[in-house]
Structure formats: structure tokens, C-alpha cells
C-alpha positions in Angstrom: 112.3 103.8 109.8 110.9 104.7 113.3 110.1 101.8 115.5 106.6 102.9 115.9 106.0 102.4 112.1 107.7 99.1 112.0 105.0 98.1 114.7 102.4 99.6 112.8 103.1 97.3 109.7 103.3 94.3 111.8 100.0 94.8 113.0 98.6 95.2 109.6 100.4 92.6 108.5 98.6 90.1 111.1 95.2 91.7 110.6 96.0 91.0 106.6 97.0 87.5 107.3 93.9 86.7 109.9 91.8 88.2 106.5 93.3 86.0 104.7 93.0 82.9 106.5 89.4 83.8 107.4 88.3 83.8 103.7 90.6 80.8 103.1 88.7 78.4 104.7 85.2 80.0 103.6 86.7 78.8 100.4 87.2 75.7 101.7 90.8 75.8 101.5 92.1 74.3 104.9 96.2 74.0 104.2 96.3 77.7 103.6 94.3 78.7 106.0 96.5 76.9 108.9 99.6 78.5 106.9 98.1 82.0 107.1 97.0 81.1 111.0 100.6 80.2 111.9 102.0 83.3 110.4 100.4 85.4 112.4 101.6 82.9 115.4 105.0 83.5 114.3 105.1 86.5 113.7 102.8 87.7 116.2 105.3 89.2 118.4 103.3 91.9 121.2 100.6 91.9 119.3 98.5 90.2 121.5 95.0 91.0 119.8 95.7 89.5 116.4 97.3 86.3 118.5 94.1 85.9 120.8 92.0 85.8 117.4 94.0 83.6 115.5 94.1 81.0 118.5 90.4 81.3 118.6 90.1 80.5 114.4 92.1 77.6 115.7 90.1 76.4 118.3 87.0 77.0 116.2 88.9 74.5 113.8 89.7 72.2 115.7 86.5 71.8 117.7 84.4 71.1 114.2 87.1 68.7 113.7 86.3 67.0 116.4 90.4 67.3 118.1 89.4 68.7 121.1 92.9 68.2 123.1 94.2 71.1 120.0 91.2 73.2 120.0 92.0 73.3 124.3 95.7 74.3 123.5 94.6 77.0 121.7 91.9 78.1 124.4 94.3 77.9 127.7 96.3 80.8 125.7 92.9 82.9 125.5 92.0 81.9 128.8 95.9 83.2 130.2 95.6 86.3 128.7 92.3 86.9 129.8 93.7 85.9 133.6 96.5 87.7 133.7 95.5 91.0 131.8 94.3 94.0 134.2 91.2 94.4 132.0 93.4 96.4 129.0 91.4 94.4 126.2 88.0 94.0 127.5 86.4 96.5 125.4 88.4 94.8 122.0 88.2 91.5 122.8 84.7 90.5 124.5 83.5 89.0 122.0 86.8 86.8 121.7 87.0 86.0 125.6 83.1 84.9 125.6 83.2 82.5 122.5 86.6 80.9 123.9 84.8 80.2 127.2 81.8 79.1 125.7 84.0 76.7 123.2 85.9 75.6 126.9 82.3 74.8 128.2 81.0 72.6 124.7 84.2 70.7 125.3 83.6 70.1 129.0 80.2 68.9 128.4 80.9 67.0 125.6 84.2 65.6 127.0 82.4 61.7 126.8 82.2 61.6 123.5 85.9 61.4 122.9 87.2 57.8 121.5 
């Protein structure tokens, strides 16, 4: 098996699992979903597009949950990518990088109502 092909089938793999976890909790179920989420941290490896969107599913979780110091672990990895790349996912992840900033700002203004 050629390297490149291995590669290919872990990137499918993650898309699969961010699927999976994505119609998971639009079924309401929430323990499977954060399984599914942390495979693709696991076994995220380079791929750095299926990471980014599975931290942001987390953040999104954890905001509506009200656990704001988790949904901010998950956003300062978005927000590092986004710093230190040279612009290579832009175009892919725009979407991604503006909701994780907008979540970032909710959190900020919203910091008081913490308990």
C-alpha cells in the first residue's frame, strides 16, 4: 500500500467520523457524538482540516453548554492554526476561522455571566 493511499483513507476516515458525529447529536445522542469527535482528535494526525472542524463542533458544544473555559480550549487550537498558517487554508476554512472568532467574541462579551 503506497503511503499516499493510506493518507487518503485517513482523511476519509475523519470526514466519515465528523459525519457521524454531526448527525449524532442532531439525534440527540451526545455520548456518541463526543466519541466520534475524539476519534477524529486521535486519529487526526496532519490532517489539520478535519481537526480544525471537529474542535469547532466542540466549541459549539460546549458554548450551548454553557462551559465556556472547554469551548476556549477548543478555540485557541483554531485560533493557532489560523496564526501560524501562511494563508494555506483560507479558501477551505473561512467559514471555520470566522465562526471560531465570532464564538471567541460571544464568550468575551458574555464572560460575566459565568458562576
Amino acid at each position: 500500500r503506497s503511503p499516499s493511499r493510506g493518507l487518503g483513507d485517513v482523511y476519509k476516515r475523519q470526514e466519515l467520523y465528523l459525519k457521524k458525529a454531526t448527525l449524532q447529536l442532531a439525534r440527540g445522542l451526545e455520548t456518541e457524538s463526543i466519541e466520534s469527535l475524539n476519534k477524529v482528535l486521535e486519529t487526526g494526525g496532519d490532517d489539520k482540516i478535519s481537526l480544525i472542524k471537529a474542535h469547532l463542533i466542540f466549541a459549539e458544544y460546549y458554548v450551548m453548554k454553557g462551559i465556556s473555559p472547554k469551548a476556549e480550549e477548543h478555540l485557541s487550537y483554531i485560533s493557532n492554526i489560523y496564526e501560524d498558517s501562511d494563508e494555506e487554508f483560507d479558501d477551505l476554512l473561512n467559514d471555520e476561522f470566522f465562526e471560531a472568532d465570532m464564538l471567541m467574541d460571544i464568550i468575551e462579551r458574555f464572560r460575566f455571566l459565568r458562576k
